[in-house]
Biopython code that builds the backbone (N, CA, C, O; Angstrom):
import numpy as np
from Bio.PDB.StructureBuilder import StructureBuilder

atoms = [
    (1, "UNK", "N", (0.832, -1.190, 0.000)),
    (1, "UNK", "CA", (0.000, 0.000, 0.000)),
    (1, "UNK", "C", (0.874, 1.249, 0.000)),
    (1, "UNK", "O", (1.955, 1.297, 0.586)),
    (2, "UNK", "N", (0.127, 2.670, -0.974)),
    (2, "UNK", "CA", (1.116, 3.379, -0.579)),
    (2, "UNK", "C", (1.076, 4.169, 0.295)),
    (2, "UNK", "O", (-0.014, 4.162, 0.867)),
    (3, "UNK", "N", (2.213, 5.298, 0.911)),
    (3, "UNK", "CA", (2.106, 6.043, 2.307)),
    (3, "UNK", "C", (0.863, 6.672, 2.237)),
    (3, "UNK", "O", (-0.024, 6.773, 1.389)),
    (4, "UNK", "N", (1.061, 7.079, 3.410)),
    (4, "UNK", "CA", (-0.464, 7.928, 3.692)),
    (4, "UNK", "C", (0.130, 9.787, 3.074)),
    (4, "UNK", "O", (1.207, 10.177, 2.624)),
    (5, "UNK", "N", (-0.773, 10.280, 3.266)),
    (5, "UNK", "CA", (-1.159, 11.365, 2.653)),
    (5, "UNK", "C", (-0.940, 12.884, 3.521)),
    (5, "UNK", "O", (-1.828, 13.714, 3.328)),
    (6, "UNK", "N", (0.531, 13.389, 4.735)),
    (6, "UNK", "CA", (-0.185, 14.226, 5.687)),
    (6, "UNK", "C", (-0.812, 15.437, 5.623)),
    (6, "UNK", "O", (-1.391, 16.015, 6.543)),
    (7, "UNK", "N", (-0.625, 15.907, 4.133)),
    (7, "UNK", "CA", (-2.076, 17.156, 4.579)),
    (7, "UNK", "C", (-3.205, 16.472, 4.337)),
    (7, "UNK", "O", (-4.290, 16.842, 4.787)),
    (8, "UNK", "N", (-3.068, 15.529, 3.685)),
    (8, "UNK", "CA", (-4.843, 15.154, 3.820)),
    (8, "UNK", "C", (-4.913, 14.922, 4.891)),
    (8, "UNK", "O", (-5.645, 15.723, 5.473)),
    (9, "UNK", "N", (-4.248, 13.733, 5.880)),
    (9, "UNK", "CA", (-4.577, 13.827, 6.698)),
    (9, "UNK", "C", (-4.821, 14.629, 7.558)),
    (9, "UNK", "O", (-5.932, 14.572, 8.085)),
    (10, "UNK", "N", (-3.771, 15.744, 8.027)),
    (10, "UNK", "CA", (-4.222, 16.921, 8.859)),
    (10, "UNK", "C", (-5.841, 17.627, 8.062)),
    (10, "UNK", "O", (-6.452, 18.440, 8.756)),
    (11, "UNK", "N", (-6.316, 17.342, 6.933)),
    (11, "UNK", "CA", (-7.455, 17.941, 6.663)),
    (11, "UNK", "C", (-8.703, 17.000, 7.588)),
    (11, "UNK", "O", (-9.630, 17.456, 8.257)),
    (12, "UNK", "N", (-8.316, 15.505, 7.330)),
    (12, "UNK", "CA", (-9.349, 14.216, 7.893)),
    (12, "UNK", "C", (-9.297, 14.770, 9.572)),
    (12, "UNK", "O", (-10.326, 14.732, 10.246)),
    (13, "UNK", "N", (-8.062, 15.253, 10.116)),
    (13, "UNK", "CA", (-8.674, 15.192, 11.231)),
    (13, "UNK", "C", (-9.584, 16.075, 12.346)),
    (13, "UNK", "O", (-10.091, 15.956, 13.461)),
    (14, "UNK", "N", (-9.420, 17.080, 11.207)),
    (14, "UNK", "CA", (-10.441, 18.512, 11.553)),
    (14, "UNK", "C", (-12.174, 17.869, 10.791)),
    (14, "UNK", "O", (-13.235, 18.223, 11.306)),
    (15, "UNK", "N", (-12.147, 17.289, 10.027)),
    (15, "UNK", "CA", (-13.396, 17.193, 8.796)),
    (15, "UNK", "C", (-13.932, 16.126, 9.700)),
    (15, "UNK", "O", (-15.003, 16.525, 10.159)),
    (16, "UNK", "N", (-13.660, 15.064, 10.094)),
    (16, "UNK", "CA", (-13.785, 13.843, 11.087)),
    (16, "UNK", "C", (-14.410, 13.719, 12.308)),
    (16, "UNK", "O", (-14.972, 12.809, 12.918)),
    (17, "UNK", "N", (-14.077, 15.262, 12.562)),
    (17, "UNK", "CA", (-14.102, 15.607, 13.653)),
    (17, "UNK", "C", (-13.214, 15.302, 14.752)),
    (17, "UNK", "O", (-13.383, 15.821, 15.855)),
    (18, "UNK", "N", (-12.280, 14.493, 14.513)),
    (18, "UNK", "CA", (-11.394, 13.916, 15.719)),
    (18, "UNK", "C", (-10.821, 14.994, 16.414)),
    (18, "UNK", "O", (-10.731, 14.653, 17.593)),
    (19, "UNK", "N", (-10.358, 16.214, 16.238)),
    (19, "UNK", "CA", (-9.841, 17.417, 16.620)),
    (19, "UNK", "C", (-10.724, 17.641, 18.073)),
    (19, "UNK", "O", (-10.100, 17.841, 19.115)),
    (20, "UNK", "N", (-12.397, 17.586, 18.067)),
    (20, "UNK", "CA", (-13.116, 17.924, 19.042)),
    (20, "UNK", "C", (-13.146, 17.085, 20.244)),
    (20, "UNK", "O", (-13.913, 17.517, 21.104)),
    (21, "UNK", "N", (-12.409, 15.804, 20.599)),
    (21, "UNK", "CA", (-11.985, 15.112, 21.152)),
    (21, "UNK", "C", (-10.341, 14.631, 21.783)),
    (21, "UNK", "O", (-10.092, 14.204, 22.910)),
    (22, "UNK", "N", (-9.535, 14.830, 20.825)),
    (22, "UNK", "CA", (-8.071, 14.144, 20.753)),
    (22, "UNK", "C", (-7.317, 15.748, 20.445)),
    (22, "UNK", "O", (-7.619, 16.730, 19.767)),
    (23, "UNK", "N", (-6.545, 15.490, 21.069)),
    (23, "UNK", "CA", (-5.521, 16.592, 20.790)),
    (23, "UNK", "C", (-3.894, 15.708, 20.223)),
    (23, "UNK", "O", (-3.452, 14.560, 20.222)),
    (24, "UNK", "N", (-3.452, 17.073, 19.799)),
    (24, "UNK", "CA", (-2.103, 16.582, 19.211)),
    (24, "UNK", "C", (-1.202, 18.034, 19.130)),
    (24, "UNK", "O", (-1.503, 19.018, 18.455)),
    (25, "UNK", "N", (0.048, 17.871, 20.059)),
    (25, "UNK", "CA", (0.781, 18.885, 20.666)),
    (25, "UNK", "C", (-0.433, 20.011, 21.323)),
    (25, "UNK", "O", (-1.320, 19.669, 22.105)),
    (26, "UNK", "N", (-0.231, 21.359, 20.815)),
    (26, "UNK", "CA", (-1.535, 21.796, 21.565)),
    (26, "UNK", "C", (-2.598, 22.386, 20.942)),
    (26, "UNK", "O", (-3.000, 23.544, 21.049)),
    (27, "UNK", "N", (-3.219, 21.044, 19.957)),
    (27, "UNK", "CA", (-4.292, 21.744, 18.986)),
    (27, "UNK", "C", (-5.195, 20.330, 19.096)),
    (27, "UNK", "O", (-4.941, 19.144, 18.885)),
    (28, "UNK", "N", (-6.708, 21.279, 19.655)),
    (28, "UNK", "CA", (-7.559, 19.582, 19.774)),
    (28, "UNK", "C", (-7.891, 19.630, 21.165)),
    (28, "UNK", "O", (-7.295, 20.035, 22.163)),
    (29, "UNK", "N", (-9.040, 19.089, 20.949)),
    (29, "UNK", "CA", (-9.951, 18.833, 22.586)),
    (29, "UNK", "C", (-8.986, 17.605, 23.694)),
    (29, "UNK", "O", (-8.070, 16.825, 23.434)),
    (30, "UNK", "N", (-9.773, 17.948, 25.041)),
    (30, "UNK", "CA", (-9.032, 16.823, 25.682)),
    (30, "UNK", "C", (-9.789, 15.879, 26.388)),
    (30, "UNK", "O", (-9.424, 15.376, 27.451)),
    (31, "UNK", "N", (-10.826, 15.635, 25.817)),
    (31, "UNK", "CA", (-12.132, 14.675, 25.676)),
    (31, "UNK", "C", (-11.695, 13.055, 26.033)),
    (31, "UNK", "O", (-11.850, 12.327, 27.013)),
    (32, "UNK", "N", (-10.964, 12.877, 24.478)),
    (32, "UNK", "CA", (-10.241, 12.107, 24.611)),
    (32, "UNK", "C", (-8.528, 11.597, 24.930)),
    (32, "UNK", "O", (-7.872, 12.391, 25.603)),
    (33, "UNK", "N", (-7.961, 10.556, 24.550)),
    (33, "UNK", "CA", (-6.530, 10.584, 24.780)),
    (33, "UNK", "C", (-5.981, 11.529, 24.190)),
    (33, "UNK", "O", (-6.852, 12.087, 23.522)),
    (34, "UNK", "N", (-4.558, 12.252, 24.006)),
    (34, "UNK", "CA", (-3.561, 12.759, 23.395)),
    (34, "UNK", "C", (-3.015, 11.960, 22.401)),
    (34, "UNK", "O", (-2.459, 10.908, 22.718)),
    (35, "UNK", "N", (-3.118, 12.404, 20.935)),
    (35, "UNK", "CA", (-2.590, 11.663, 20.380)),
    (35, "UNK", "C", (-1.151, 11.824, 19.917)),
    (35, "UNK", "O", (-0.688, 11.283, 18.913)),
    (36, "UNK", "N", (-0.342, 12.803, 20.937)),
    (36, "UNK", "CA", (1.573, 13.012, 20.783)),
    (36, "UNK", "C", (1.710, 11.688, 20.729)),
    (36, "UNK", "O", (2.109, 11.489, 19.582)),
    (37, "UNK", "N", (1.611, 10.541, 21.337)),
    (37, "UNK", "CA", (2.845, 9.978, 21.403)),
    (37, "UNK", "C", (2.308, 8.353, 20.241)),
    (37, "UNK", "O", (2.773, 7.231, 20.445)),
    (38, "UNK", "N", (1.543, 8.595, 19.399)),
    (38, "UNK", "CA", (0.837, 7.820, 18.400)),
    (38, "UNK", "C", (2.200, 6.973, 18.243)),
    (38, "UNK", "O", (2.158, 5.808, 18.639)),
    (39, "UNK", "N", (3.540, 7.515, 17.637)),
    (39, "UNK", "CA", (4.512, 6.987, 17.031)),
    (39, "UNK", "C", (5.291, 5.874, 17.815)),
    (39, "UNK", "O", (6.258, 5.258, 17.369)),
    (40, "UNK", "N", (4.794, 5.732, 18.895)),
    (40, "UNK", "CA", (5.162, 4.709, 19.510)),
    (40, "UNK", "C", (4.916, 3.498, 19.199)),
    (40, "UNK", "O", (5.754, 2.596, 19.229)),
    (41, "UNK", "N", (3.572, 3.362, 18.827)),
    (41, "UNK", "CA", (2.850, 2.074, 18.304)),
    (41, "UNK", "C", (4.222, 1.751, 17.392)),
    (41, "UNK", "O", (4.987, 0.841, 17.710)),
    (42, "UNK", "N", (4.385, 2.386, 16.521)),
    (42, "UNK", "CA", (5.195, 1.616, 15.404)),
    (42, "UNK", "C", (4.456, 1.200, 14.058)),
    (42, "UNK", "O", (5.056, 1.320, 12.990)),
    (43, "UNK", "N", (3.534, 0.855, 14.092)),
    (43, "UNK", "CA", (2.732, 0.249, 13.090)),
    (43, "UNK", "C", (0.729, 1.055, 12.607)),
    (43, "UNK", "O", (-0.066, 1.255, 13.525)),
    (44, "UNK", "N", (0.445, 1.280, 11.506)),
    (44, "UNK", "CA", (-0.591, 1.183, 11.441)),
    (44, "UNK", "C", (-1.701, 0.781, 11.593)),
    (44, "UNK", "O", (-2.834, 1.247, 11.712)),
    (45, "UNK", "N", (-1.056, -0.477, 11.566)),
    (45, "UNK", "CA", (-2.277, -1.994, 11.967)),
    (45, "UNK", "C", (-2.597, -1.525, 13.452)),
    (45, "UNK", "O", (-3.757, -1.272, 13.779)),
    (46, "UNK", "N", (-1.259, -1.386, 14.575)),
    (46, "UNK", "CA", (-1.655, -1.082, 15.674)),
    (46, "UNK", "C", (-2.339, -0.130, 16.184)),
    (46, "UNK", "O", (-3.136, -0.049, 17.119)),
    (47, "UNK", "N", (-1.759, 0.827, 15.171)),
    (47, "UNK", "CA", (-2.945, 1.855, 15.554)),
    (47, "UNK", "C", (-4.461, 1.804, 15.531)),
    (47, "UNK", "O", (-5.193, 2.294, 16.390)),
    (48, "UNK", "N", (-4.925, 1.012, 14.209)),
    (48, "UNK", "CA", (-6.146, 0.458, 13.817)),
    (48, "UNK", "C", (-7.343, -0.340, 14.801)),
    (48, "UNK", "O", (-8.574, -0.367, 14.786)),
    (49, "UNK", "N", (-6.323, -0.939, 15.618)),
    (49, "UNK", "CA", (-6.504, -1.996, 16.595)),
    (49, "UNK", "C", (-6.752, -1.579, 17.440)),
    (49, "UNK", "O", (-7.476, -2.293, 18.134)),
    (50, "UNK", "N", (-6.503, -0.625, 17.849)),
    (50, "UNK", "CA", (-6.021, 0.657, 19.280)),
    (50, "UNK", "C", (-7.675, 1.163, 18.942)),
    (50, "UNK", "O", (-8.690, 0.973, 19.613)),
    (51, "UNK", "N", (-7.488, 1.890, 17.605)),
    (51, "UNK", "CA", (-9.197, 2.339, 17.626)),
    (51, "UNK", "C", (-9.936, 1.542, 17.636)),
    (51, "UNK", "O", (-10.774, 1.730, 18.518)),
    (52, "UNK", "N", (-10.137, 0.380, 16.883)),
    (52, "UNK", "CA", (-10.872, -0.546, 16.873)),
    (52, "UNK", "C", (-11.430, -1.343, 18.729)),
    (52, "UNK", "O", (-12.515, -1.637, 19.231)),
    (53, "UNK", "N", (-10.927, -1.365, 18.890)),
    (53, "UNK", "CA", (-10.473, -1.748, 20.498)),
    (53, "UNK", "C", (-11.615, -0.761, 21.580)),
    (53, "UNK", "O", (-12.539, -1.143, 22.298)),
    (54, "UNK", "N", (-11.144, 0.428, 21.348)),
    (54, "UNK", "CA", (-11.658, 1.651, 21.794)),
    (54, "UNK", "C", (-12.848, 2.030, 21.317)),
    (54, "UNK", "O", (-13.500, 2.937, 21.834)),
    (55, "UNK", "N", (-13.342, 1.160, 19.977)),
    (55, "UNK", "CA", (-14.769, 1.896, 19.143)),
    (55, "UNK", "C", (-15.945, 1.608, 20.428)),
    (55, "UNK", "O", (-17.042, 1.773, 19.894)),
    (56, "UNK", "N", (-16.099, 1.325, 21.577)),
    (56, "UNK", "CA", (-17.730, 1.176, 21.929)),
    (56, "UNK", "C", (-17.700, 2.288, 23.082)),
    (56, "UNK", "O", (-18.706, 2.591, 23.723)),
    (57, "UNK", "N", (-16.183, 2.978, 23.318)),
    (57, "UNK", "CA", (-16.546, 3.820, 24.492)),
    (57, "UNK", "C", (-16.085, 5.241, 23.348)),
    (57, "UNK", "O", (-16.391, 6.355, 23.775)),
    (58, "UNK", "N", (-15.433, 5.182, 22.063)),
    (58, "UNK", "CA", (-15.969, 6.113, 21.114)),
    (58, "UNK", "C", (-17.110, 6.588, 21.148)),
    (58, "UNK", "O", (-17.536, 7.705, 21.440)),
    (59, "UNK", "N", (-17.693, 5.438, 20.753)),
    (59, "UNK", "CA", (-19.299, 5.703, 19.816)),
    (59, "UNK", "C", (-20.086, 6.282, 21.354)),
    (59, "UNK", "O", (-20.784, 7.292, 21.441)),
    (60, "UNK", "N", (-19.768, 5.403, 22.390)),
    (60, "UNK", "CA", (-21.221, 5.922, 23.826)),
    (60, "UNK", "C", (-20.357, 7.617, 23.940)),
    (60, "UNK", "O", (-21.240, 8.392, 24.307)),
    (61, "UNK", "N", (-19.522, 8.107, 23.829)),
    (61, "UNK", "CA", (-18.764, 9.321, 24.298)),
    (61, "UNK", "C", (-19.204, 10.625, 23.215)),
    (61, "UNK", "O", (-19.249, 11.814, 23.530)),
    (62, "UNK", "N", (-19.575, 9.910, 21.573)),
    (62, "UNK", "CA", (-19.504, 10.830, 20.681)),
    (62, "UNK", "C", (-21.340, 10.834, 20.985)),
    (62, "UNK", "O", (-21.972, 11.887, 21.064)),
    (63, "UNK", "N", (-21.866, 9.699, 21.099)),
    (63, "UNK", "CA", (-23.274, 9.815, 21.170)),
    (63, "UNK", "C", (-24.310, 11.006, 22.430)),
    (63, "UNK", "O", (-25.392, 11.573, 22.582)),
    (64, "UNK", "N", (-22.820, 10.745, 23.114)),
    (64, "UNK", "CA", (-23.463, 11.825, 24.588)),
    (64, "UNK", "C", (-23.362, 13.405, 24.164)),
    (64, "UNK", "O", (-24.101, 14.294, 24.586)),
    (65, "UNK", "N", (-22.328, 13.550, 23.276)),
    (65, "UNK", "CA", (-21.881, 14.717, 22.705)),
    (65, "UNK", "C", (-22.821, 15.342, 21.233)),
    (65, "UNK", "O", (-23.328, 16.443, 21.015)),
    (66, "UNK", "N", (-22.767, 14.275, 20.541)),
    (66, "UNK", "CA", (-23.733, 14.309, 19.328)),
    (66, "UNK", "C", (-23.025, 14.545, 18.479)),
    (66, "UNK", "O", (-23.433, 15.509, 17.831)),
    (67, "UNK", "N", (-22.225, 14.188, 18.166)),
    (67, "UNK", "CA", (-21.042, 13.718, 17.563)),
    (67, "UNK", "C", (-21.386, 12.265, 16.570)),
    (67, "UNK", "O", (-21.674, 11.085, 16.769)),
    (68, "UNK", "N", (-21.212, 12.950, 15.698)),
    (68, "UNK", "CA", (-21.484, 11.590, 14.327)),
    (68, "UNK", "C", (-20.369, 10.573, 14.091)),
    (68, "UNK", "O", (-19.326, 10.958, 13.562)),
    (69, "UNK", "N", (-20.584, 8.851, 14.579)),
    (69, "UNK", "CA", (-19.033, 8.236, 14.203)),
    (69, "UNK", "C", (-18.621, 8.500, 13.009)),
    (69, "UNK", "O", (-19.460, 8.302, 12.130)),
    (70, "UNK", "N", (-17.441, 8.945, 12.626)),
    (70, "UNK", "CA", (-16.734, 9.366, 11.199)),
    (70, "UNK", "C", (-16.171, 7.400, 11.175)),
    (70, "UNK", "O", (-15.864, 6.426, 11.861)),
    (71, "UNK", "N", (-16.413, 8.012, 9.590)),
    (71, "UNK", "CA", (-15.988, 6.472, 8.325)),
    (71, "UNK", "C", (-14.872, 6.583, 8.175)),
    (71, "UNK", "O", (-14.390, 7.681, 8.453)),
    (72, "UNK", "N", (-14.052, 5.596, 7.716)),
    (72, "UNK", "CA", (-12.972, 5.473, 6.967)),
    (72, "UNK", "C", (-12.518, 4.993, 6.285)),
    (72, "UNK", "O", (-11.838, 4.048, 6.686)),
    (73, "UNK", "N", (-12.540, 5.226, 4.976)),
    (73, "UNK", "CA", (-11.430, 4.472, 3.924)),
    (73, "UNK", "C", (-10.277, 4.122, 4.177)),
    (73, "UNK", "O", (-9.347, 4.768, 4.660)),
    (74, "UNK", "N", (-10.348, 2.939, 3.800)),
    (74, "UNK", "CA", (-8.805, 2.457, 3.910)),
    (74, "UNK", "C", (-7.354, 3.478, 3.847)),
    (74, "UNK", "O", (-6.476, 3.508, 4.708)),
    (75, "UNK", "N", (-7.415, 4.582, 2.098)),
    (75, "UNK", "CA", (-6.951, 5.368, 2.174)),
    (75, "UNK", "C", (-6.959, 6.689, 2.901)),
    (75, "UNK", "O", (-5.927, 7.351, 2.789)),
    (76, "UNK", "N", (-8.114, 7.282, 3.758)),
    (76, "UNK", "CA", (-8.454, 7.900, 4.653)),
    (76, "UNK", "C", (-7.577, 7.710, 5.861)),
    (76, "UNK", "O", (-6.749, 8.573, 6.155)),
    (77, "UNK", "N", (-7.739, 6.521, 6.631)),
    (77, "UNK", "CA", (-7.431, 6.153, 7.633)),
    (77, "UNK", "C", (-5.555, 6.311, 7.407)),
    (77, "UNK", "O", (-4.929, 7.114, 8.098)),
    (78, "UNK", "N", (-5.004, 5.613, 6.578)),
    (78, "UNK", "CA", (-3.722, 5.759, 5.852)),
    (78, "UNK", "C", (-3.150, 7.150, 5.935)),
    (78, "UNK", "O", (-2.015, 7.484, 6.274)),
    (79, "UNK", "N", (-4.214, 7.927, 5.539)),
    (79, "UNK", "CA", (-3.644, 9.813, 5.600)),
    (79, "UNK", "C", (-3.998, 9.872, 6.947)),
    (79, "UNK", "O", (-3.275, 10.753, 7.411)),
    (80, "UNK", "N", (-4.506, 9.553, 7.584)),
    (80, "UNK", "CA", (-5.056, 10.229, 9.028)),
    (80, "UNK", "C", (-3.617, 9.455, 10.074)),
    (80, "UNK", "O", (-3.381, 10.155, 11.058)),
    (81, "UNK", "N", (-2.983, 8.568, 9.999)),
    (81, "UNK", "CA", (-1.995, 8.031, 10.584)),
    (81, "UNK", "C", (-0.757, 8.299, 9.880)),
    (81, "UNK", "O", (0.197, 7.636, 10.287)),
    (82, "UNK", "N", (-0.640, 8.708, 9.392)),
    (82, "UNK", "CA", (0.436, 9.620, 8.092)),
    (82, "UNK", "C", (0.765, 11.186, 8.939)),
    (82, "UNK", "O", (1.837, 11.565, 9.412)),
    (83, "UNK", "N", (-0.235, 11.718, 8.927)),
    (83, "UNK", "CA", (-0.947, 13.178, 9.788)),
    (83, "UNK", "C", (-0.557, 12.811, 10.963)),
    (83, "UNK", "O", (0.043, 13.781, 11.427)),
    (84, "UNK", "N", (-0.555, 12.008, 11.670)),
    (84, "UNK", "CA", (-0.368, 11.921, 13.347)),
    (84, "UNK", "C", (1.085, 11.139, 13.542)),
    (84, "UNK", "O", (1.759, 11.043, 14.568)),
    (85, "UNK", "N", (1.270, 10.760, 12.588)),
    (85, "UNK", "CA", (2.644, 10.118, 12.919)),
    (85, "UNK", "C", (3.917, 11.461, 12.250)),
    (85, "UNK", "O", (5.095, 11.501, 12.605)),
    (86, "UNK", "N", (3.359, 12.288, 11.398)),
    (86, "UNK", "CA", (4.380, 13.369, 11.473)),
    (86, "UNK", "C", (4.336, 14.873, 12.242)),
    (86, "UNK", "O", (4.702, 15.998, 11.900)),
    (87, "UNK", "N", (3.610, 14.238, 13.627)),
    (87, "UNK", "CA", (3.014, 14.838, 14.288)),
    (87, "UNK", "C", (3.751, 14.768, 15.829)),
    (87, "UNK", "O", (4.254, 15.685, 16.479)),
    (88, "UNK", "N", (3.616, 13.302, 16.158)),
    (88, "UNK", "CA", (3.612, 12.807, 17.009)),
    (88, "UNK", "C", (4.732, 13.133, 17.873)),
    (88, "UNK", "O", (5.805, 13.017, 17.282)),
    (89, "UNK", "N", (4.817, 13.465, 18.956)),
    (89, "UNK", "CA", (6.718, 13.069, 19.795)),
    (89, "UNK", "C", (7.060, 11.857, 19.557)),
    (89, "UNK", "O", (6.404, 10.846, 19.809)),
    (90, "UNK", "N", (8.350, 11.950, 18.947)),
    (90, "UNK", "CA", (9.184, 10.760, 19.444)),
    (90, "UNK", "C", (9.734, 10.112, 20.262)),
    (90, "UNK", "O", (10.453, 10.877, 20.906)),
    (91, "UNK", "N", (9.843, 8.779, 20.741)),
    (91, "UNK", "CA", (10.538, 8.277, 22.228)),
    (91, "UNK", "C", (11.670, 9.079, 22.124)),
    (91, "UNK", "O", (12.066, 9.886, 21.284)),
    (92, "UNK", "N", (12.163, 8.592, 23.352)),
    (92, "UNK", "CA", (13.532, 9.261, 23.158)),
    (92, "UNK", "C", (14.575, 7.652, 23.221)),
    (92, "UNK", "O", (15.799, 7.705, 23.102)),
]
sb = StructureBuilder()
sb.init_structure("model")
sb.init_model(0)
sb.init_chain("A")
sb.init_seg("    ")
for serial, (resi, resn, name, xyz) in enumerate(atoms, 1):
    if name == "N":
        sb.init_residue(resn, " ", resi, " ")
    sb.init_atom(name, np.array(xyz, "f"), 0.0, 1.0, " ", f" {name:<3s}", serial, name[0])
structure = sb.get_structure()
């Protein structure tokens, strides 16, 4: 597959809405986790998994808010972890 996309992504994560929840350095709600230190995972898949994992206290959190679950294309999702991984702090 090819890389992800990061201005699209930085566009997916304002359009997504994820911004009104997740922050990243200091732009973005703090609703949810911080997503600085994404680059740790290492992998996409993990990241995937991480949301996937997390989708039922997503969906009850966005539903209390009124907050629509955002979709993702394969290539979507690809730019949106593209966007946060040239984002992210690095370990040290």
């Amino acid at each position: 597959d090819p890389p992800g996309d990061v201005e699209s992504g930085k566009r997916l994560f304002t359009e997504k809405k994820c911004v009104i929840c997740h922050q990243v350095g200091v732009y973005g709600g703090v609703i949810g986790p911080s997503l600085d230190y994404l680059s740790q995972y290492g992998s996409p898949i993990i990241v995937a998994t991480a949301m996937w994992n997390h989708g039922p206290t997503m969906s009850e959190m966005m539903s209390e808010r009124g907050i629509p679950r955002p979709m993702f294309s394969g290539a979507e999702l690809s730019d949106l972890i593209a966007y946060l991984e040239s984002v992210a702090v690095k370990p040290l």
